[in-house]
C-alpha atoms as one frame of an Amber mdcrd trajectory, in Angstrom:
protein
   0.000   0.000   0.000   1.029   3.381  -0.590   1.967   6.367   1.669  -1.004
   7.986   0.510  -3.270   5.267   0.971  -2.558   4.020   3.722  -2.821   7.772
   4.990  -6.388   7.763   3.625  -7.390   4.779   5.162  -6.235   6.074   8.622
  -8.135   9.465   7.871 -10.751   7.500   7.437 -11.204   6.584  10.912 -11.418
   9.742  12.235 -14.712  10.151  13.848 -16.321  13.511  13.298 -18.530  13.967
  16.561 -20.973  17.039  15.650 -22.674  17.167  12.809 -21.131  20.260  11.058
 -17.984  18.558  11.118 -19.452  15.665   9.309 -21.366  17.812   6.533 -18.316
  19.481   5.807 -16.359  16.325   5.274 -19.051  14.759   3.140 -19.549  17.862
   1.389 -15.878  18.340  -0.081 -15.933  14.385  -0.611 -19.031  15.182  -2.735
 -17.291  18.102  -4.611 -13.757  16.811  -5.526 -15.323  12.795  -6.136 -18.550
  13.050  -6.795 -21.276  13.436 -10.135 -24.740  14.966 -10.069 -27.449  13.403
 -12.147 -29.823  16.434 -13.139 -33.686  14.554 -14.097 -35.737  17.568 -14.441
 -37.743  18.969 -12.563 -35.283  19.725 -10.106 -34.612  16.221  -8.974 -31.095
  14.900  -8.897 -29.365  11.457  -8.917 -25.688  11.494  -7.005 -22.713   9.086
  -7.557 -19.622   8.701  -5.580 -17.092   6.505  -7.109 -13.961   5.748  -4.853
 -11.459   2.819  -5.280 -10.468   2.887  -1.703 -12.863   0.892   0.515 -12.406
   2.614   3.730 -13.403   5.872   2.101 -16.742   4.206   0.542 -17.597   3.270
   3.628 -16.796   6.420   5.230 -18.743   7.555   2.439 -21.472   5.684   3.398
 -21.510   6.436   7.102 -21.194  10.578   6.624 -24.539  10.105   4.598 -26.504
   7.825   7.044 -25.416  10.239   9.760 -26.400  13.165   8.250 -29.799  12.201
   6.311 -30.332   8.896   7.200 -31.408   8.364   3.584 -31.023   4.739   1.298
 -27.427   4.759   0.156 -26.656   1.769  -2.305 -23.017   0.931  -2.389 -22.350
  -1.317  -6.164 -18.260  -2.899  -6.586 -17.122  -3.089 -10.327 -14.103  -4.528
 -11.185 -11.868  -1.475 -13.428 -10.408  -3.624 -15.892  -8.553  -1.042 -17.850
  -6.524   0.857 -15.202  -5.060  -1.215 -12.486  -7.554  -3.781 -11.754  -8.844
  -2.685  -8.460 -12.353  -2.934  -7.341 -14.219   0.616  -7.589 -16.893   1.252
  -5.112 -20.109   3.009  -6.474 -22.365   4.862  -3.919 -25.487   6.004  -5.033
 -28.422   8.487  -3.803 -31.423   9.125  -5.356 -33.533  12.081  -4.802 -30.536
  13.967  -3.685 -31.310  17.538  -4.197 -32.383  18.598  -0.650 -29.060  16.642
  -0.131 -27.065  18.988  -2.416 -28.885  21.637  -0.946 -27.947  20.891   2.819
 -24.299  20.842   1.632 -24.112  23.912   0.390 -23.367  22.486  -3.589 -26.527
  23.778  -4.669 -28.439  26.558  -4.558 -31.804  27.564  -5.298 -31.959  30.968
  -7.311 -35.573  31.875  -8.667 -37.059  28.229  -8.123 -34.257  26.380  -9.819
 -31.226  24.957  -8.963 -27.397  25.323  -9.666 -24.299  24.391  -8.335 -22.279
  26.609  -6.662 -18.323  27.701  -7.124 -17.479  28.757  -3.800 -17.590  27.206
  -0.045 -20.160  28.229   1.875 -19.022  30.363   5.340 -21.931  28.585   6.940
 -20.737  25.442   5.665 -17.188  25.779   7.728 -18.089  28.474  10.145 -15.501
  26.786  13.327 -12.078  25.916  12.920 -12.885  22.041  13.266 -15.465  22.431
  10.458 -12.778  24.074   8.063 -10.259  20.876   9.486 -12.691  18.446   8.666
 -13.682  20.183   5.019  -9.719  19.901   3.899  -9.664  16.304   5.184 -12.385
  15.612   2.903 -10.789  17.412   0.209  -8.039  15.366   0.465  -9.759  11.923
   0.606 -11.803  12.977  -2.176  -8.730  13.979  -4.760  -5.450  14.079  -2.462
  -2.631  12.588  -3.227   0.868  12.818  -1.838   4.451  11.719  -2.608   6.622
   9.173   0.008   8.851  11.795   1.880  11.694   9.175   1.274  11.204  10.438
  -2.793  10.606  13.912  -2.795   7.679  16.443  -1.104   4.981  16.752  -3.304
   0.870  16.910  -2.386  -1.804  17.373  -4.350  -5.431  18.678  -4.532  -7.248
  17.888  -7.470 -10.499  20.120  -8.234 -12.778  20.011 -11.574 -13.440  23.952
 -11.301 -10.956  27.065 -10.830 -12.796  29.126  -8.714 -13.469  26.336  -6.270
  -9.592  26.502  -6.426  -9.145  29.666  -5.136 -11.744  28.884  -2.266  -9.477
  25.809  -1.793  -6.448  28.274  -1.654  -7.554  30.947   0.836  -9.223  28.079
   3.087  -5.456  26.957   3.006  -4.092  30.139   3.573  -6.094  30.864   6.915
  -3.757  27.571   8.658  -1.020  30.016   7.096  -0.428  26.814   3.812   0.923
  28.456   0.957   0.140  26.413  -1.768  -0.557  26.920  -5.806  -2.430  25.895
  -8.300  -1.857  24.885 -12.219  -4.572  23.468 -14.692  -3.878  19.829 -15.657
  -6.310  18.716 -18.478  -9.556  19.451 -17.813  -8.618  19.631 -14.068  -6.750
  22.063 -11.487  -4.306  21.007  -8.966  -3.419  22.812  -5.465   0.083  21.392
  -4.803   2.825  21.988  -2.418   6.257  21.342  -2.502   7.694  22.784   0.815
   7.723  19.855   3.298   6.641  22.150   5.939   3.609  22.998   4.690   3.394
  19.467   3.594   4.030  18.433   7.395   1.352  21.707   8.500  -1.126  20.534
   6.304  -0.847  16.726   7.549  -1.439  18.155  11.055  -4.497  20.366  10.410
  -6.224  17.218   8.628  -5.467  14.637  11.916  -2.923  12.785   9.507  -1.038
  12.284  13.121   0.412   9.102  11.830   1.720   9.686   8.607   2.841  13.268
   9.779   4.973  11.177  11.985   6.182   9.112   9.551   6.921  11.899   6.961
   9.175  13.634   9.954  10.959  10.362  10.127  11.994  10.152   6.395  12.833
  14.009   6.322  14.635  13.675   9.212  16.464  11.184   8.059  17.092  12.567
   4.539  18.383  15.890   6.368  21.071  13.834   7.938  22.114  12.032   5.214
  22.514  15.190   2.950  24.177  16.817   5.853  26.868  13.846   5.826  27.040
  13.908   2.509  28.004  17.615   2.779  30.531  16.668   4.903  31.980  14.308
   2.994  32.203  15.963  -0.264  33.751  18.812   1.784  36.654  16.583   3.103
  36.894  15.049  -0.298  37.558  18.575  -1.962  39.927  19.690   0.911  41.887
  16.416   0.627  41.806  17.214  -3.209  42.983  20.801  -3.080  45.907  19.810
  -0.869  46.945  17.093  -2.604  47.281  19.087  -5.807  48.809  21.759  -3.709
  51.650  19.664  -2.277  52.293  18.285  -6.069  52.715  21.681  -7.438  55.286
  22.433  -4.692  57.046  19.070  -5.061  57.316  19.608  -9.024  58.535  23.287
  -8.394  60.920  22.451  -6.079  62.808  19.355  -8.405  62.686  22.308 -11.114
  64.882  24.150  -9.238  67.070  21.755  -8.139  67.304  20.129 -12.053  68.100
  23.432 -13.212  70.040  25.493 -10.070  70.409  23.762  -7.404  68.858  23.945
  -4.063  71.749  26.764  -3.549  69.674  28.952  -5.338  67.134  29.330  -2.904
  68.202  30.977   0.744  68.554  28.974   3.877  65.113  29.360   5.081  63.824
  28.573   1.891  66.050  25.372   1.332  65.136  23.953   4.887  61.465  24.383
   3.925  62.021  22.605   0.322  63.968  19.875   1.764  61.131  19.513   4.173
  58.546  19.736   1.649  60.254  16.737  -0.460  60.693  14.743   2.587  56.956
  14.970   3.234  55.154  14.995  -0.277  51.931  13.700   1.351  51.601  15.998
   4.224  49.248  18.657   4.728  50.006  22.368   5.390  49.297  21.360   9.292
  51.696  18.937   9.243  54.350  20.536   7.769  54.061  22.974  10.570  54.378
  20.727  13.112  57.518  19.129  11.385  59.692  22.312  11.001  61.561  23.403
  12.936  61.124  26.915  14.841  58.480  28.816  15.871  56.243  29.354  12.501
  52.616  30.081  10.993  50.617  28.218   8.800  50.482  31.070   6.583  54.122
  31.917   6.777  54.467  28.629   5.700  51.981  28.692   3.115  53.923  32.187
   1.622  57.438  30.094   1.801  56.086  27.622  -0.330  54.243  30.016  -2.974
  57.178  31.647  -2.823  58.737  28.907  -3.821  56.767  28.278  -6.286  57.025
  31.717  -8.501  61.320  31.439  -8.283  60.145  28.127 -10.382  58.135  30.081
 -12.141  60.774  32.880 -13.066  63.976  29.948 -13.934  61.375  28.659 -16.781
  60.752  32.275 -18.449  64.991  32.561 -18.215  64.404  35.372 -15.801
């Protein structure tokens, strides 16, 4: 099972106690998952379809706790996708339904489904909680943390979007939103928000889980850091001491070590007696009281009277 499904199927057994909780949830099930079936006459047929049993039966609960209406649940077999069964929940006569949360409205005797969220439909913070969680088992979808940090909100319409968006953006979740198809998507990418977002929806388990991986990521970049830092230190003195070793047998092919004054011979003697050291080191090996950096200039030093015996200077 995936980290998103298995996070569904634990959202799914979060009990909503009042009852304006539980319209909220079913209502942004309804929007993001759901199809109306207009008849005339104002009557309307809905349909749910959900491949994830625990959400058809959550599904199935939300409406007998809120109407207590005939809810007929049908499993098909999807044949072209990936096999799994796909749950089918039905309501006839479901206009008063629609009405009740807030996804119609009646304007001049007939109705038509509305763009926005209610404010009566999410009026407390545990409503607005419950309305994202619903969201989310309705057309959520997020990556494993041990991948990358990626969630998703799919809506059918762009101005329920926005709604989506600045209910986000009153839990302070800065999200954004692209058209895909004939569809929009609310995504984030930061795993804060990701981790913010888990919290506000009672995702307590997989929020724990997602800290684990990041968590664990962090520290393996950060030793990875460290590593590649060591690497390029060891690099840069390595090529530092070979410069200095090939500088100094240039002079001593060419001139002779006699060319260079005491200080500096003592230092180049040192150096070739000591290829692999580091700059450290070579402090600690010569003799007298001396800098890192005065030993550092020696050797550049060094290094440009090399430079000079090759242009004939």
């Amino acid at each position: 099972m995936s980290f998103a499904s298995e996070m569904k199927k634990n959202l799914c057994r979060i009990k909503s106690e009042s009852l304006e909780c539980q319209k909220a949830e079913l209502s942004a099930i309804v929007r993001t998952n759901g199809q109306i079936h207009i008849l005339g006459g104002n009557k309307t047929n809905l349909s749910i379809k959900s491949e994830n049993a625990a959400i058809a039966r959550l599904i199935f609960t939300l409406v007998k706790k809120c109407f207590n209406v005939n809810v007929e649940i049908q499993t098909k077999k999807n044949f072209r996708k990936n096999k799994k069964n796909i749950y089918l929940i039905s309501i006839n006569n479901s206009t008063k339904i629609l009405g009740d949360l807030h996804i119609l409205t009646n304007a001049k005797g007939f109705y038509q489904i509305t763009n926005t969220i209610n404010s009566n439909l999410v009026e407390s913070v545990d409503a607005k909680k419950a309305y994202l969680r619903g969201i989310f088992l309705g057309g959520g979808s997020v990556n494993n943390p041990k991948k990358e940090y990626h969630l998703e909100l799919n809506v059918h319409n762009e101005i329920f979007g926005e709604s989506i968006i600045n209910l986000l953006n009153e839990f302070e979740l800065k999200s954004k939103m692209i058209s895909r198809k004939r569809n929009f998507v609310i995504y984030m990418k930061e795993g804060d928000h990701i981790v913010t977002f888990l919290n506000v929806i009672g995702a307590h388990k997989s929020l724990f889980e997602f800290e684990n991986a990041r968590t664990l990521k962090q520290v393996r970049n950060n030793v990875n850091r460290l590593v590649n830092c060591e690497t390029a230190n060891l690099t840069k003195t390595v090529n530092a001491a070979y410069r200095q070793v090939e500088a100094i047998e240039n002079i001593m092919s060419k001139k002779g070590l006699d060319y260079l004054d005491t200080e500096l011979q003592e230092l180049a003697l040192l150096r070739l007696a000591n290829q692999e050291c580091s700059l450290v080191e070579l402090v600690k090996l010569y003799n007298g009281d001396i800098s890192k950096s005065s030993v550092n200039y020696k050797l550049k030093k060094i290094e440009k009277i090399s430079e000079k015996i090759n242009k004939g200077e």
